[in-house]
NUPA-460767 format. One line per field, with one value per residue (C-alpha): residue in one letter; x negated, y, z. Coordinates in nm, 2 decimals. Each point is the difference from the previous one (the first is absolute). Layout:
BEGIN
residuo (A,...)
xx (X,...)
yy (Y,...)
zz (Z,...)
***
This chain:
BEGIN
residuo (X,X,X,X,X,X,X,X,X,X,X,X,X,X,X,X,X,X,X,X,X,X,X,X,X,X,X,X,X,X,X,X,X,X,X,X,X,X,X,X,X,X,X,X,X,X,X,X,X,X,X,X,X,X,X,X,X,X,X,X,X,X,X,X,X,X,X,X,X,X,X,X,X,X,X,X,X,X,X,X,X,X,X,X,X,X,X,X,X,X,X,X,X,X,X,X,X,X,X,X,X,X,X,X,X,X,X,X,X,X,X,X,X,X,X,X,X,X,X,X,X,X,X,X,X,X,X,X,X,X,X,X,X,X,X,X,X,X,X,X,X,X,X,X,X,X,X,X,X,X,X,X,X,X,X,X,X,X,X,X,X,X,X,X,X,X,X,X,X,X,X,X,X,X,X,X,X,X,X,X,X,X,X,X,X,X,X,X,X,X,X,X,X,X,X,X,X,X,X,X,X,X,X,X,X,X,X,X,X,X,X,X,X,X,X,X,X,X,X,X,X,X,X,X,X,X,X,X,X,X,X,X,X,X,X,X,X,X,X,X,X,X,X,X,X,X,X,X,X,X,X,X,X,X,X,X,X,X,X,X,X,X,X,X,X,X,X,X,X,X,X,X,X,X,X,X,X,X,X,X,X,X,X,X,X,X,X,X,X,X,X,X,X,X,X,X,X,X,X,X,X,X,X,X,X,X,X,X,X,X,X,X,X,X,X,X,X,X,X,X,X,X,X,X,X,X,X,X,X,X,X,X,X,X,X,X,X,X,X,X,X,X,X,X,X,X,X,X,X,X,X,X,X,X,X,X,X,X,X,X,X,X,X,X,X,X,X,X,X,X,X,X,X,X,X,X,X,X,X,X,X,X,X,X,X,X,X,X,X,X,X,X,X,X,X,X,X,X,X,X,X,X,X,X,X,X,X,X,X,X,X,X,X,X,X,X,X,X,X,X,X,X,X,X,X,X,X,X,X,X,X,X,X,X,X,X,X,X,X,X,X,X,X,X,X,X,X,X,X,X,X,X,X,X,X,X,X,X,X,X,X,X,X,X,X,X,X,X,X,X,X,X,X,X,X,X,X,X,X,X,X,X,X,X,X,X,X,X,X,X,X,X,X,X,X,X,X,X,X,X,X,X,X,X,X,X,X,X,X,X,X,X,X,X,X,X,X,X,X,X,X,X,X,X,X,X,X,X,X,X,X,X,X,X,X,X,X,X,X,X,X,X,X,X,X,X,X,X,X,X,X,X,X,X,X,X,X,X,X,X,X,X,X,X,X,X,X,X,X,X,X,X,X,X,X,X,X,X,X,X,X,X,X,X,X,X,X,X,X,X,X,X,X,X,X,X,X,X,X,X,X,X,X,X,X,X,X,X)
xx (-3.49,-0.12,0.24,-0.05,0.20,-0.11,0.04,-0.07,0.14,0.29,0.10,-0.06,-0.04,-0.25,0.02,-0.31,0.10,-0.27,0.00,-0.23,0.05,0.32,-0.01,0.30,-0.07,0.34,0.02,0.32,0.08,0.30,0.02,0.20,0.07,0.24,0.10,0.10,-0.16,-0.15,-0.20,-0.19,-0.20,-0.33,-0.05,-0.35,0.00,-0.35,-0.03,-0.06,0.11,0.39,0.08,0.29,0.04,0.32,0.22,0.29,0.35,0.08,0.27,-0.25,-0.16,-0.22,0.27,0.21,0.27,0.10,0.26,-0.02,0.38,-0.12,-0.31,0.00,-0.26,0.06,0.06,-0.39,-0.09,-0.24,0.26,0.19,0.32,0.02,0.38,0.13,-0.20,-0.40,-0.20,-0.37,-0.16,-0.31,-0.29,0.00,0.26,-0.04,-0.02,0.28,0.21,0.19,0.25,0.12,0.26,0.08,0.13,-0.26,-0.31,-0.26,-0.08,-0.36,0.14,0.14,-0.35,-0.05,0.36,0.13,0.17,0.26,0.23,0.00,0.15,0.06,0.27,0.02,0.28,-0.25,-0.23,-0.30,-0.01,-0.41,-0.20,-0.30,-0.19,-0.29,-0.28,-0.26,-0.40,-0.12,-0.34,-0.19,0.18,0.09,0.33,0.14,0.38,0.15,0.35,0.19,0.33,0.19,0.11,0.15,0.34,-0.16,-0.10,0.30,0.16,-0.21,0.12,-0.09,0.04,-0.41,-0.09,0.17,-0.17,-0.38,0.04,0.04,-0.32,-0.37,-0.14,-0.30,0.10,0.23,-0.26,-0.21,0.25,0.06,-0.34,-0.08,0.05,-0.13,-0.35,-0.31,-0.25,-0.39,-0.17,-0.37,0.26,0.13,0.25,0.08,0.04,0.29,0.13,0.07,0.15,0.21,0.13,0.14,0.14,0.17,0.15,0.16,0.15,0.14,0.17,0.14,0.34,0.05,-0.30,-0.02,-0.30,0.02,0.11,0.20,0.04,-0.05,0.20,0.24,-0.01,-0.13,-0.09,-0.30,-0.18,0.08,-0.10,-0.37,0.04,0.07,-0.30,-0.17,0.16,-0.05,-0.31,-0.11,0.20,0.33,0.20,0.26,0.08,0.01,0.19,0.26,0.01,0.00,0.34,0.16,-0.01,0.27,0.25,-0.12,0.06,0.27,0.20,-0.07,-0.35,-0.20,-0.23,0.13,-0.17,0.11,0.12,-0.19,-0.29,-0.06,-0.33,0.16,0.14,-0.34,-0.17,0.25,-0.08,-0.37,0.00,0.23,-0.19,-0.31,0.09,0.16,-0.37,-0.17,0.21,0.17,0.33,0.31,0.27,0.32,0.31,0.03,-0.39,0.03,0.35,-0.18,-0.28,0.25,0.18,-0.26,-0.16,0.33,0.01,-0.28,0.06,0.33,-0.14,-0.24,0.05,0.09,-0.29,0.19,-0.07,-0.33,-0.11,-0.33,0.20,0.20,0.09,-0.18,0.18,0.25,-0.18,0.01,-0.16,-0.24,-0.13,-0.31,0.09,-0.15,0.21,0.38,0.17,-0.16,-0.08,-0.28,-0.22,-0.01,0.35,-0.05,-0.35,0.19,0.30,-0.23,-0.15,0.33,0.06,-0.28,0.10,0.34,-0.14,-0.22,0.27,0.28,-0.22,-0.04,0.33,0.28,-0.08,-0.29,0.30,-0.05,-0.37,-0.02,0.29,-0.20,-0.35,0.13,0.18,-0.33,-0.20,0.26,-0.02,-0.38,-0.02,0.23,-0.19,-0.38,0.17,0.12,-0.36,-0.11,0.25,-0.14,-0.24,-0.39,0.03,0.21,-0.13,-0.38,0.02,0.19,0.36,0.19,0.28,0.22,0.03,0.10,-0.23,-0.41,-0.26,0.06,0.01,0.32,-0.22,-0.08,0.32,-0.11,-0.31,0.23,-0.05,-0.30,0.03,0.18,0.15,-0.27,0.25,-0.36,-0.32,-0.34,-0.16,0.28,-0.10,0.36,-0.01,-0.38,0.07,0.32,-0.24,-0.27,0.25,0.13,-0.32,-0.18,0.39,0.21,-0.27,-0.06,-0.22,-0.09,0.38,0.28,0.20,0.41,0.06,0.38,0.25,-0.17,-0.30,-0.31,-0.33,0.18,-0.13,0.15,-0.04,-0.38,-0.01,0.18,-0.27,-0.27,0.16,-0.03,-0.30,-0.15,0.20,-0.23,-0.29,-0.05,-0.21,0.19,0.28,-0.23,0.01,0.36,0.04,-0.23,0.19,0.30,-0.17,-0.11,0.38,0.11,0.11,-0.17,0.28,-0.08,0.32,0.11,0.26,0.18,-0.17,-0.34,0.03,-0.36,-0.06,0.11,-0.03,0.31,0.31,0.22,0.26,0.12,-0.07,-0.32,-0.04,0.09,0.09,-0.10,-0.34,-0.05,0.10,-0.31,-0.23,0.01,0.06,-0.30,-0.25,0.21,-0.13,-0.36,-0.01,0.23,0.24,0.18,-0.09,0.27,0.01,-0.34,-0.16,-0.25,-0.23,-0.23,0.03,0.06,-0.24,-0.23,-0.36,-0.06,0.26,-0.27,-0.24,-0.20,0.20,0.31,0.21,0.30,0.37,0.33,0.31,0.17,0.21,0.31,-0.09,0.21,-0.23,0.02,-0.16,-0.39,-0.25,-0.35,-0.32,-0.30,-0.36,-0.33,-0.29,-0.38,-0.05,0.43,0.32,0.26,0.39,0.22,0.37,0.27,0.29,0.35,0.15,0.28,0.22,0.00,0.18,-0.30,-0.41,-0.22,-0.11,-0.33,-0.16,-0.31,-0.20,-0.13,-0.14,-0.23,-0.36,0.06,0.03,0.36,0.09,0.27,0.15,0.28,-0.03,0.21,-0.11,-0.32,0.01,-0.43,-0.17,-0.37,0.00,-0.31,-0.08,0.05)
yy (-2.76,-0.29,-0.28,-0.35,-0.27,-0.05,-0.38,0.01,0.01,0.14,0.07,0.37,0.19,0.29,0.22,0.28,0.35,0.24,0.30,0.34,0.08,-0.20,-0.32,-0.22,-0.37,-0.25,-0.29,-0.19,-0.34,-0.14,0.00,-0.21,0.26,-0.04,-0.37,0.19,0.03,0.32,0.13,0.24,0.29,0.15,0.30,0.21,0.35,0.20,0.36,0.31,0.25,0.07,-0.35,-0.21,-0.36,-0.09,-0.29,0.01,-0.23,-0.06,-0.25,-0.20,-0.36,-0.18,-0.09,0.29,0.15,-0.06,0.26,0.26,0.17,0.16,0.08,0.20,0.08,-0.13,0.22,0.00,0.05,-0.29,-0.24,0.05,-0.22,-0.14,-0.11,0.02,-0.31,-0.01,0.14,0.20,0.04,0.24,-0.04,0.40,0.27,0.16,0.41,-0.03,-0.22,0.12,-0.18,-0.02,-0.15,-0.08,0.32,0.20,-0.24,-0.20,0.14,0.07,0.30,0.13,-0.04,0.35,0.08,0.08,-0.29,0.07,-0.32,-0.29,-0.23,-0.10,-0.17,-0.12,-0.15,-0.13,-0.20,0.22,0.19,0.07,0.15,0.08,0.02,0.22,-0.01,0.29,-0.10,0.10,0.17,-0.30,-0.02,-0.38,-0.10,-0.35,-0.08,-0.36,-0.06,-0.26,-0.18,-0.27,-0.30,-0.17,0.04,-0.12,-0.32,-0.08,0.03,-0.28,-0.39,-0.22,0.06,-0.14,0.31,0.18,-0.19,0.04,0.38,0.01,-0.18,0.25,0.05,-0.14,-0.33,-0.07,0.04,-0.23,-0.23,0.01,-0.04,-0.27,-0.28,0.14,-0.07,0.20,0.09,0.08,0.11,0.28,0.18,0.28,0.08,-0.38,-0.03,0.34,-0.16,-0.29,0.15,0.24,-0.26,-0.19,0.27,0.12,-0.36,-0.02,0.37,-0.12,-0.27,0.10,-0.04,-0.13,-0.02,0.23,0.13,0.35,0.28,0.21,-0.07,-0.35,-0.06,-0.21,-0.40,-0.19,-0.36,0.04,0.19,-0.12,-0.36,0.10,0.20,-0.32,-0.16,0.27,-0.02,-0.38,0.02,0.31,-0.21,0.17,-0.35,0.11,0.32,-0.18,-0.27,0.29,0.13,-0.33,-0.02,0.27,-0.17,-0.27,0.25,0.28,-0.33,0.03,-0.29,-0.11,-0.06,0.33,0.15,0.33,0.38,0.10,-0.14,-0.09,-0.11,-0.38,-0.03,0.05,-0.36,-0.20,0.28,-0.10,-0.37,0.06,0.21,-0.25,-0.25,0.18,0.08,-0.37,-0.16,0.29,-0.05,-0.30,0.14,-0.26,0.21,0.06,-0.07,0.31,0.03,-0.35,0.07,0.37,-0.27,-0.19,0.27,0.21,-0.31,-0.13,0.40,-0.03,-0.28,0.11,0.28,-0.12,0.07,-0.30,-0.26,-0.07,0.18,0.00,0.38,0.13,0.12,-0.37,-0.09,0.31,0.23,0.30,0.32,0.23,0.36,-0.14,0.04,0.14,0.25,-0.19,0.18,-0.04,-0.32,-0.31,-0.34,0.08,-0.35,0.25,-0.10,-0.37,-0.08,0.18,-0.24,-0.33,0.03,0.09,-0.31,-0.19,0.16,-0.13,-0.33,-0.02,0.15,-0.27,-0.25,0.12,0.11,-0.12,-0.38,-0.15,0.04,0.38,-0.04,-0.18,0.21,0.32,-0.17,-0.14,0.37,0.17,-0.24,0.06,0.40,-0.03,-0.23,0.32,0.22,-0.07,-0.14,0.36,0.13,-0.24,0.13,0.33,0.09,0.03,0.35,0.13,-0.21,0.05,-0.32,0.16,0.01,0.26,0.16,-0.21,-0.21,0.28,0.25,0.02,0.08,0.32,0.15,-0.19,-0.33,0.08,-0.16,-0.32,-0.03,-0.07,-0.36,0.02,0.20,0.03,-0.34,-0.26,-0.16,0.06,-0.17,0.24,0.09,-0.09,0.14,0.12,0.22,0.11,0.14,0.19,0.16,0.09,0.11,0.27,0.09,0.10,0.15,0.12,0.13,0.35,0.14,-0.37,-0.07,-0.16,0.30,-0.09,0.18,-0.15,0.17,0.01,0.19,0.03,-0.17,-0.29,-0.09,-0.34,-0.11,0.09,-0.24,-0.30,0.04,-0.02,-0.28,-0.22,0.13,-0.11,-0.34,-0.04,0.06,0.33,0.28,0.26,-0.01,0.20,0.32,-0.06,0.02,0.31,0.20,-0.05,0.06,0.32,0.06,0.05,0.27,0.16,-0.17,-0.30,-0.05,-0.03,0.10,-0.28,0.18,0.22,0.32,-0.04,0.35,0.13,-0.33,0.13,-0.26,0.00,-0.27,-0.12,0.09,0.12,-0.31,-0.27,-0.31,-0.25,0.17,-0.02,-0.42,-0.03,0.19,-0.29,-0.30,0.10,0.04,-0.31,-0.17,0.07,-0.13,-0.30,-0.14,-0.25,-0.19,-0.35,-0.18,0.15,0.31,0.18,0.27,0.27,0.02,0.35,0.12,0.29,-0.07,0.33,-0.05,-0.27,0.15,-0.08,-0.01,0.13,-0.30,-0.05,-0.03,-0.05,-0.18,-0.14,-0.04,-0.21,-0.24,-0.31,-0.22,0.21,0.26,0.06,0.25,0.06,0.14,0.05,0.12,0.01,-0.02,0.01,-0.39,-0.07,0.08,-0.18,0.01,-0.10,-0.16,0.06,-0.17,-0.13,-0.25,-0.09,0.27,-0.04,-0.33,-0.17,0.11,0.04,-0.29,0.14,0.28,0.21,0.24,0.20,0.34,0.17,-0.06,-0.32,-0.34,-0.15,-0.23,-0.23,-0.22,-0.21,0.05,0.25,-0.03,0.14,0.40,0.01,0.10,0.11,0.14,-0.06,0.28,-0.12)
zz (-8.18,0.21,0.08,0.27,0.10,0.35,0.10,0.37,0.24,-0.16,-0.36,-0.08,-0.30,0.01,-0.22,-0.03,-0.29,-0.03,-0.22,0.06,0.38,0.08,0.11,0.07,0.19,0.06,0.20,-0.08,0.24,0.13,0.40,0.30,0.24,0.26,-0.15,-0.32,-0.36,-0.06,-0.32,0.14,-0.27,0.18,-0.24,0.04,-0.21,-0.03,-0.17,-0.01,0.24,-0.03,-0.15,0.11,0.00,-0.15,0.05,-0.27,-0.03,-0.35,-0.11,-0.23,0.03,-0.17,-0.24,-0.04,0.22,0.37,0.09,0.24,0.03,0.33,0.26,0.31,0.25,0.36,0.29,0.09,-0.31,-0.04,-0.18,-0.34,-0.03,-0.34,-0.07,0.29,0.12,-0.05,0.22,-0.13,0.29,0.05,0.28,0.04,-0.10,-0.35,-0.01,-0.24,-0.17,-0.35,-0.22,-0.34,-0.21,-0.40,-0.05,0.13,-0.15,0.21,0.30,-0.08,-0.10,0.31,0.23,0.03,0.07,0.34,0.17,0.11,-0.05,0.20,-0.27,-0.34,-0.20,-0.36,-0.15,-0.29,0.26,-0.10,0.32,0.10,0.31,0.09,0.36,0.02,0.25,-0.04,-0.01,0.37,0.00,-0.02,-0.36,0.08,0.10,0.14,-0.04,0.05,-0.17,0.10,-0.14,0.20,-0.23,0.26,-0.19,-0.32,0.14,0.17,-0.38,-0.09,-0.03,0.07,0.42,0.02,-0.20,0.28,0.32,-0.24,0.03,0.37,0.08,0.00,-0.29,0.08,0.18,-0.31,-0.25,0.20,0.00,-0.36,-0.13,0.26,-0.21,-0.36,-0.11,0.06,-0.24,0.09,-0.31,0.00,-0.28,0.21,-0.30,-0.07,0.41,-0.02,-0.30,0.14,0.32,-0.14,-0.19,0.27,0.16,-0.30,-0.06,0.38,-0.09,-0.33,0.20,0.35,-0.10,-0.34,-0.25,-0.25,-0.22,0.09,0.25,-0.24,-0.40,0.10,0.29,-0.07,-0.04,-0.29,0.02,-0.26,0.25,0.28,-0.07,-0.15,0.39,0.20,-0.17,0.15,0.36,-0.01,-0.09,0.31,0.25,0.03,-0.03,0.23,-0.17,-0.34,0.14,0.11,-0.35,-0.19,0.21,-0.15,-0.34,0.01,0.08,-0.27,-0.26,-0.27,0.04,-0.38,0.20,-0.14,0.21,-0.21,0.05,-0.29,-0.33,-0.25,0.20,0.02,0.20,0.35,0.06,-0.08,0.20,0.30,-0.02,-0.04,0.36,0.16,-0.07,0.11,0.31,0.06,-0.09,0.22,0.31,-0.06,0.10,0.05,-0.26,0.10,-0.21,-0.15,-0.12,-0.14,-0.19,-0.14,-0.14,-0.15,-0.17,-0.08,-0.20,-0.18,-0.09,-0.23,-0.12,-0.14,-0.06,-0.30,-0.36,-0.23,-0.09,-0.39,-0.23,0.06,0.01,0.18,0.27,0.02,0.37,0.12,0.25,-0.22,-0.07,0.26,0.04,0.25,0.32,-0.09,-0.26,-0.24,-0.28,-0.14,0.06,-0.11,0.12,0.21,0.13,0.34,0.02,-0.10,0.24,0.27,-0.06,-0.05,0.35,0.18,-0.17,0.14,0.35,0.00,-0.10,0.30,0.26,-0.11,0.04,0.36,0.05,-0.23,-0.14,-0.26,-0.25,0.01,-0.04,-0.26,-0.24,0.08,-0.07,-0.27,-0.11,0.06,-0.20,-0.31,0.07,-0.02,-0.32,-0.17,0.16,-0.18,-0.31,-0.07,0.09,-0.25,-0.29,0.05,-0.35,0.17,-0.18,0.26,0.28,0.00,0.17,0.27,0.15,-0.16,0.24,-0.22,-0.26,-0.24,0.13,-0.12,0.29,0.13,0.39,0.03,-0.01,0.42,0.05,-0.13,0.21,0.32,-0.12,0.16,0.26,0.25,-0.14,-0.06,-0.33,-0.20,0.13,0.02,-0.27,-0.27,-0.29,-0.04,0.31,-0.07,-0.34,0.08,0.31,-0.27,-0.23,0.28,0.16,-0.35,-0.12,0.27,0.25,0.07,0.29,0.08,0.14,-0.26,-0.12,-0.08,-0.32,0.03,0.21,0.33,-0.17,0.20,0.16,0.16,0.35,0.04,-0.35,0.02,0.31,-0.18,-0.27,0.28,0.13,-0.33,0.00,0.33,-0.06,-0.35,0.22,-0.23,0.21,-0.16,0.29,0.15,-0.16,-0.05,0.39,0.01,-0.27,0.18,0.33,-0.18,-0.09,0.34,0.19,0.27,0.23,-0.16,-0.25,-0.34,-0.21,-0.24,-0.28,0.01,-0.22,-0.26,0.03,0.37,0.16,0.16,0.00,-0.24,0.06,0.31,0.35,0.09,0.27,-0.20,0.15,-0.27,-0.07,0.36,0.02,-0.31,0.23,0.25,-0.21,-0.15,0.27,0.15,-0.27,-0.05,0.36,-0.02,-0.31,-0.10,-0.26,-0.13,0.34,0.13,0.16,-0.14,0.25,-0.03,-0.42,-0.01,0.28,-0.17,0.04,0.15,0.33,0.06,0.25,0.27,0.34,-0.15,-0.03,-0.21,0.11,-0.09,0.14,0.15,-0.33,-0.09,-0.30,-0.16,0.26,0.30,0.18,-0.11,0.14,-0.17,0.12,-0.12,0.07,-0.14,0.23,-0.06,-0.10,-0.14,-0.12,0.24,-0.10,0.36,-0.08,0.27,-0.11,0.11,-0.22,0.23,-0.06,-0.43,-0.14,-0.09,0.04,-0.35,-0.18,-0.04,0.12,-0.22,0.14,-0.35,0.13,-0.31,0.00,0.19,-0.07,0.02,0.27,-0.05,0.32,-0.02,0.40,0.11,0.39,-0.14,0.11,-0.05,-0.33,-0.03,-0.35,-0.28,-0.22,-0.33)
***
């Protein structure tokens, strides 16, 4: 079996089965046709003389059951009915059409019967047929299926989602990958990657975001923060802005940002993103944003456990089962590092929005949760630390200790190269690696795709080549259609959690080769850092951008000629609420160039 995602011009899976003489090719796409949405099957069948090409109805999906309580062929016979209401439409008539029922088994047992019904019910919802097409001489046959879905987008809310789907495919997909940045790497696989990333991220998020099509569709705020980095960061402020929007009103009124209990990242995660996209487009909030800032802050703040007596877990956040599966309930610093920058967030917003009052109580709360914070790091015995951050202060280094590296990144609370955060990434590269990628031995057990990328992150951040091979094993991970599952199996490489197009792993994908091209770094930007020494040829420049950053919108090129290296900065500082403070070019193999002078948009780079 074969399997592509074709990108352009349309999304289409193909899908390519070969076994002996039989051959089976489908093309699977979603169509306008007559204003109307249209997924549209081209299915190509090649055999032996005497072979048929089948198309079956079965009431399954990807997840389990969809009921089928009846199907009938049409009066043409080039249609079945299913329920009364969809139509299966077929581009030529099949030489027969034969139907089954629970009582009498699947209906691959009936295709040599006669057919001599016209239609099928079953009061179980497990009614099946089967269309079949005989192999001409040629032994190749072509059949297009096609379902109307017009009805299943007109069930959708909000009414946008209904107005998207009546626009062609093609113009709409233009229009929605307009704004996002565009990547221009020699890396064919790097270049799909990257690509199918985006594309999966603007699925993920038509209507609401959510980090899967099936297992995971449904809304949690963990994922669809780390998401909106991601969107931010591509371009899509608009869409983010219209799902940021949505959160004030999914808000508890006790102020928790709540997807389900007993998970206390999700309001510091809310803050962070806020504030995110404030300093990226420096948006005006309305009353309702800046009272969910307000509430979600005085949340965790109540929230905290008490500072007397002093215990390691002292004005930390309550144990929770955590958001990342780090193990049974426990006070887990993911919780606490999360709730520290929301923290710092609110601080920031109420200073723009509310009074300098505001600012300085959550400054002044976020100060207090950080002093608890590393003085129960420091209680912990150096026999369970390594000189690391545990995933709390009751647990010794294990693969629960990713959690803890979110200090770092995506958060910054950490500067590089701490020796905190470097010895908890050596700890779980030369412990809790396998196959190159950081395998979750807790819960969600499996090579981790996102995880593996928050270690390369810290990684390129320490200036430590070895994000390189991080990014290749996880390159090497992928799918031929270019996704991941939450959780890699180590011996099929099959998924075995989650979807198998999973949202967050996607959002890593493009933070990360954002970030080799441009990051931030405190209140300064830092470009080319990640750039691979082999994308650097002759007459084959660079590119990527234009992306969102906390400064504004930046685009980088660069090419290497005969006599120079010479890095080009488009940027657009207007539309962020302040520029950088600096600006450092620090490409490998070059010297770094550091300008104070963020006009400059020129660098000839020195080989080191």
């Amino acid at each position: 079996v074969e399997q592509e995602w074709r990108l352009s011009p349309n999304l289409e899976v193909r899908t390519l089965c070969k076994k002996d003489s039989l051959e089976f090719e489908s093309v699977v796409r979603m169509e306008i046709a007559h204003h109307q949405p249209v997924l549209t099957i081209s299915v190509t069948g090649t055999g032996p003389a005497r072979s048929s090409l089948i198309v079956a109805l079965r009431p399954y999906n990807p997840e389990g059951i969809q009921f089928i309580e009846t199907v009938s062929k049409t009066a043409d016979a080039n249609a079945w009915l299913v329920n009364g209401t969809t139509p299966v439409n077929f581009s030529n008539s099949p030489t027969k059409m034969v139907f089954s029922n629970y009582q009498d088994g699947d209906v691959v047992h009936k295709l040599d019967s006669e057919a001599n019904i016209a239609e099928i019910a079953c009061d179980v919802g497990m009614a099946t047929a089967a269309a079949l097409f005989p192999l001409p001489s040629t032994n190749s046959h072509i059949v297009e299926v096609t379902v109307p879905l017009a009805k299943e987008f007109t069930d959708l809310k909000p009414a946008t989602a209904k107005q998207a789907a009546l626009k062609p495919a093609i113009d709409s997909w233009r229009d929605a990958l307009a704004p996002t940045a565009h990547l221009r790497v020699p890396d064919t696989r790097f270049q799909f990657l990257y690509d199918a990333a985006v594309r999966s991220l603007v699925l993920l998020s038509a209507d609401d975001i959510v980090p899967g099509p099936y297992t995971y569709r449904r809304f949690w705020y963990r994922d669809a923060c780390l998401m909106l980095n991601a969107l931010l960061a591509a371009g899509l402020t608009e869409r983010a802005f219209t799902i940021l929007d949505s959160f004030p009103g999914r808000q508890k009124f006790s102020g928790y940002f709540q997807s389900q209990e007993g998970e206390w990242d999700s309001n510091g995660q809310v803050l962070w993103i806020m504030d995110r996209y404030q300093q990226m487009t420096n948006h005006q909030f309305k009353r309702s944003w800046i009272d969910s800032v307000t509430k979600g802050a005085d949340w965790i703040i109540r929230k905290r456990t008490a500072k007397k007596p002093i215990t390691p877990h002292s004005g930390l956040l309550p144990p929770g089962f955590s958001a990342e599966h780090l193990g049974p309930n426990d006070y887990y610093y993911w919780d606490d590092f999360w709730a520290l920058a929301g923290l710092r967030s609110a601080a920031r917003l109420a200073g723009l929005f509310v009074s300098d009052r505001l600012r300085k109580k959550y400054e002044e709360e976020a100060r207090d949760l950080e002093k608890y914070i590393f003085a129960s790091i420091a209680l912990i015995a150096a026999h369970r630390s390594k000189g690391g951050i545990p995933a709390s202060p009751y647990r010794r280094m294990d693969a629960g200790a990713i959690g803890s590296m979110v200090a770092d990144y995506p958060l910054q609370i950490i500067g590089p190269e701490d020796e905190r955060i470097s010895n908890t990434a050596e700890f779980l590269m030369e412990n809790c690696f396998h196959q190159g990628a950081f395998f979750q031995d807790m819960i969600h057990s499996g090579m981790n795709i996102y995880l593996t990328l928050d270690i390369a992150q810290t990684l390129l951040r320490n200036r430590d080549i070895r994000y390189r091979q991080l990014i290749d094993t996880v390159a090497g991970l992928a799918s031929s259609t270019g996704q991941w599952p939450e959780a890699i199996h180590p011996l099929t490489h099959g998924g075995c959690m989650g979807d198998g197009q999973h949202g967050w792993a996607a959002a890593e994908w493009l933070m990360m080769v954002r970030n080799l091209f441009v990051r931030e770094e405190g209140d300064g930007v830092i470009l080319g850092s990640g750039i691979f020494p082999q994308w650097l040829v002759e007459e084959t420049p660079l590119h990527f951008g234009p992306t969102q950053t906390l400064f504004g919108t930046m685009e980088v090129q660069l090419k290497k000629t005969d006599k120079e290296v010479i890095l080009d900065l488009n940027s657009d500082y207007t539309v962020a609420a302040a520029p950088p403070a600096t600006i450092i070019v620090d490409v490998p193999g070059y010297r770094k160039i550091t300008t104070e002078t963020i006009e400059r948009q020129h660098f000839i780079l020195e080989e080191r």
